[in-house]
C-alpha positions in Angstrom: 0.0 0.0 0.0 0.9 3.5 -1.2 -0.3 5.6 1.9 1.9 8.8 2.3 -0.3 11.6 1.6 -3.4 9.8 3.6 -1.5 9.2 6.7 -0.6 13.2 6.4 -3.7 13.8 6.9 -4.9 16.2 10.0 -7.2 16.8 12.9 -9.1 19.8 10.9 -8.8 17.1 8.1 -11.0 14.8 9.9 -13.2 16.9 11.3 -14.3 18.8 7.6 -15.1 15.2 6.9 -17.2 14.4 9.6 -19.0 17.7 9.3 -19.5 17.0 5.3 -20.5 13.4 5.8 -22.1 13.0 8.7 -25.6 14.6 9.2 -25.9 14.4 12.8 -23.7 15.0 15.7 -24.1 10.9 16.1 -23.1 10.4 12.6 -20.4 12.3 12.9 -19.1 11.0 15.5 -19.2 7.5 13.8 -17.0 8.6 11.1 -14.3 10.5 13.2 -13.7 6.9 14.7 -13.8 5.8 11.1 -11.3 8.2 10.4 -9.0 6.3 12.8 -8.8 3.0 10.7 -6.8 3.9 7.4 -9.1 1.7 5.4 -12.5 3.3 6.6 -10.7 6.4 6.0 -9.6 5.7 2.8 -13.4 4.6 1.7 -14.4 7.8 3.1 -12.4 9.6 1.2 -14.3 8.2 -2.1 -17.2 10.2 -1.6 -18.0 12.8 -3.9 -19.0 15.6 -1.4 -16.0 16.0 0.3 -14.8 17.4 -3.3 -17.6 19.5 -3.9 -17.5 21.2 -0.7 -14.0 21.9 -1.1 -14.6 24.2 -4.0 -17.8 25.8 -2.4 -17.5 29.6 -1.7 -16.0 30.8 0.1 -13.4 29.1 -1.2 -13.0 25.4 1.8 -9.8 24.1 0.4 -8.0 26.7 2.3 -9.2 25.4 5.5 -8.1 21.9 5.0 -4.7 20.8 4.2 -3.0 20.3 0.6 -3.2 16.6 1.2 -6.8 16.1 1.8 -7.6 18.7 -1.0 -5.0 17.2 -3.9 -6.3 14.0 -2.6 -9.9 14.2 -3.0 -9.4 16.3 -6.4 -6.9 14.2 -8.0 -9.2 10.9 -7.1 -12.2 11.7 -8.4 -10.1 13.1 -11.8 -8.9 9.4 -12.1 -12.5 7.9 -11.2 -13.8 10.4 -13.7 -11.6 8.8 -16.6 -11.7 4.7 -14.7 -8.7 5.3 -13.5 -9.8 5.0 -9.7 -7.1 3.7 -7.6 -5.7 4.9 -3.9 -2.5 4.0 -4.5 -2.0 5.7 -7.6 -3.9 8.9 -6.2 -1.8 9.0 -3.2 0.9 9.2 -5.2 -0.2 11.9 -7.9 -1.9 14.1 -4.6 2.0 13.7 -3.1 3.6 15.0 -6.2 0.8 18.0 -5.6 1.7 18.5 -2.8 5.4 19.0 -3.3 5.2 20.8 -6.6 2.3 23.7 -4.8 5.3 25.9 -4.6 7.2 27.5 -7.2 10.2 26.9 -5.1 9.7 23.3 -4.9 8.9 22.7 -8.8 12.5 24.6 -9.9 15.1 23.6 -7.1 16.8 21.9 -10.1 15.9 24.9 -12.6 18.6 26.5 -12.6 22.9 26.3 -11.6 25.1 29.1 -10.3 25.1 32.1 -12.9 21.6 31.8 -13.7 21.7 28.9 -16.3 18.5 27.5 -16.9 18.3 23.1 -17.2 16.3 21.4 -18.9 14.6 18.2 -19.2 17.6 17.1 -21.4 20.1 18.3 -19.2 18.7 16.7 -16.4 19.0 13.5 -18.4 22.4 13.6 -19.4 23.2 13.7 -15.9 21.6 10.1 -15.6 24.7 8.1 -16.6 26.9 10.4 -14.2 25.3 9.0 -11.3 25.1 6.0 -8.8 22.2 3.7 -9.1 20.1 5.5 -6.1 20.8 9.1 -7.2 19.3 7.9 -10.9 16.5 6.3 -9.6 15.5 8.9 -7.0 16.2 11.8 -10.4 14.0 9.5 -12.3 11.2 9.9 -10.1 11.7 13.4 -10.3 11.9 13.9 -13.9 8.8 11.9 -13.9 7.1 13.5 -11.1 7.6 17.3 -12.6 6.8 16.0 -16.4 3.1 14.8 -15.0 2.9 18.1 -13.3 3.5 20.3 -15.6 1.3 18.5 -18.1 -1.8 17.6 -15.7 -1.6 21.3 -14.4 -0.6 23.2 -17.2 -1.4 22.3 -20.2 -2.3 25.8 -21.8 2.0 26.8 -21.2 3.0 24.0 -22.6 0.7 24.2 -25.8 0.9 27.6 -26.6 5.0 27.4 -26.0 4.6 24.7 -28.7 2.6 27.1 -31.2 4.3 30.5 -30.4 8.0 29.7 -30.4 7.9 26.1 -31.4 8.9 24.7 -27.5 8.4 21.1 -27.4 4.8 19.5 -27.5 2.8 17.6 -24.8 3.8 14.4 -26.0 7.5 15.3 -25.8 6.9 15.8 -21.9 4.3 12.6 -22.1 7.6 10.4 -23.6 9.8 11.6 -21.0 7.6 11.4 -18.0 6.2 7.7 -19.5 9.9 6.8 -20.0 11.3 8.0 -16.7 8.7 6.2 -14.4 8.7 2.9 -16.2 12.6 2.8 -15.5 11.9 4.2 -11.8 9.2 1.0 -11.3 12.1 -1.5 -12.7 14.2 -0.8 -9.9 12.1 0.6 -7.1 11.7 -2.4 -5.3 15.5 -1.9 -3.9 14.8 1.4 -2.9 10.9 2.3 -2.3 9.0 -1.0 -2.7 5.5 0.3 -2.2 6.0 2.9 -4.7 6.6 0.0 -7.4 3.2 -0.4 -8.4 2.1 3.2 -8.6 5.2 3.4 -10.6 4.3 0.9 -13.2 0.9 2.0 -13.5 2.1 5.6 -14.3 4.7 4.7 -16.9 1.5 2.5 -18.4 -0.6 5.0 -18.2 0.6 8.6 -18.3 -1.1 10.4 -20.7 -4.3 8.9 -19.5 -3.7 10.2 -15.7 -2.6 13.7 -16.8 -5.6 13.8 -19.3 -8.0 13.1 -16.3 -6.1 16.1 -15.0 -6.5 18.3 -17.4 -10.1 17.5 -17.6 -10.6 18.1 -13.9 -8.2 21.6 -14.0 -9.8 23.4 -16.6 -13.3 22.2 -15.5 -12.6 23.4 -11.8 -9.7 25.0 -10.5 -9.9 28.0 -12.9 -5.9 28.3 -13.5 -6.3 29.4 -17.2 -8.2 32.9 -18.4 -11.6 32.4 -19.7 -10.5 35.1 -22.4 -8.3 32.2 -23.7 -11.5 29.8 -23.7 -11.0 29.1 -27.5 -7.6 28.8 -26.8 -8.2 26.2 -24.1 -10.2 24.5 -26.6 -7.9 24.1 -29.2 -5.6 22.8 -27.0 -7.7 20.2 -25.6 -8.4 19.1 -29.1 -4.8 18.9 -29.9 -3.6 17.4 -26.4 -6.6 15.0 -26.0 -7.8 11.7 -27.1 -11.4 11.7 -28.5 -13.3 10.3 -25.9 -11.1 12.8 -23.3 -11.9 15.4 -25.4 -15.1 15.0 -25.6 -15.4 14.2 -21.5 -13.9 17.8 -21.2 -17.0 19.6 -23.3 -19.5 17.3 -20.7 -18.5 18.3 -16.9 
């Protein structure tokens, strides 16, 4: 079992779901004791009105913490696309987590005098290191490159049309690439991580579609002016059936 970002989980955490859940001071009550088992909390978690009240207004998510939020969100993106599984949202709600911060996403941006690295750079320094340091950089490269594509989409598509940046599916190889390696030898290093691993170097683009499809539909993080945009992107970034999805929530 894949259980950081659950077993993060706070006081306030439990009590927002007790309060959304339960109906009565009884019922709640059952479900903070719930919330003491990981696998009642874990089923609790599935329900759909802990999301929706965490994007009520005034805006609830910023009176739980990131785990519970990313958690719930990302969860019910995978379940929205079939893709419901705890371990693997655990996982993707973690990367969340770490990646909230601008500071966190770049601490490998950029070297003394400013240079910026890339993906590729990051990748040439693969065969420079021991076998933990590549495995743990894997993870990384993997972890930022379903990031950036889940969350934002819109920079990396209109980079790709304006200056001629890479594409999605440039970022979709890499990250694909980097966590199927990561899953060969994770069982040395992080053995519970193994099957999240494997599932997201099977499945990449299909998780950061059901991201995409959750992000523009709900957190609001692109410019309605650039609706049409957003469309054409979609379009271009997007199977048919996850296009189509994205027209229907």
């Amino acid at each position: 079992m894949y259980n950081r970002t659950r077993s993060q989980l706070t006081e306030t955490d439990c009590m927002f779901i007790a309060h959304t859940l339960g109906e009565t001071s009884s019922e709640r009550d059952v479900i903070l004791q719930q919330t003491e088992d990981p696998t009642s909390m874990t089923s609790l978690l599935h329900e759909k009105k802990l999301f929706e009240r965490s994007l009520t207004t005034p805006p609830m998510f910023l009176t739980i913490s990131p785990q519970l939020f990313f958690y719930v969100f990302i969860y019910q993106a995978l379940d929205f696309k079939h893709l419901a599984d705890d371990d693997l949202a655990d996982y993707v709600a973690g990367v969340c987590v770490e990646f909230r911060s601008s500071e966190a996403m770049w601490k490998l941006a950029a070297v003394d005098g400013g240079k910026t690295v890339y993906f590729i750079d990051l990748l040439n320094i693969l065969p420079d290191l021991d076998k933990p340091q590549q495995y743990f950089l894997r993870r990384y490269i993997g972890d930022i490159s379903l990031f950036l594509t889940g969350f934002f989409p819109d920079f990396i598509f209109q980079r790709n049309q304006n200056i001629g940046a890479p594409p999605m599916n440039y970022y979709e190889r890499i990250g694909q690439a980097q966590f199927e390696t990561a899953a060969e030898h994770s069982e040395r290093y992080d053995a519970s991580a193994t099957p999240v691993l494997s599932m997201l170097g099977e499945r990449f683009v299909d998780v950061r579609s059901a991201i995409n499809i959750f992000t523009d539909n709900y957190l609001q993080l692109h410019n309605d002016k650039y609706s049409l945009q957003r469309i054409q992107r979609q379009a271009a970034t997007l199977d048919e059936e996850s296009f189509g999805q994205s027209l229907m929530v």
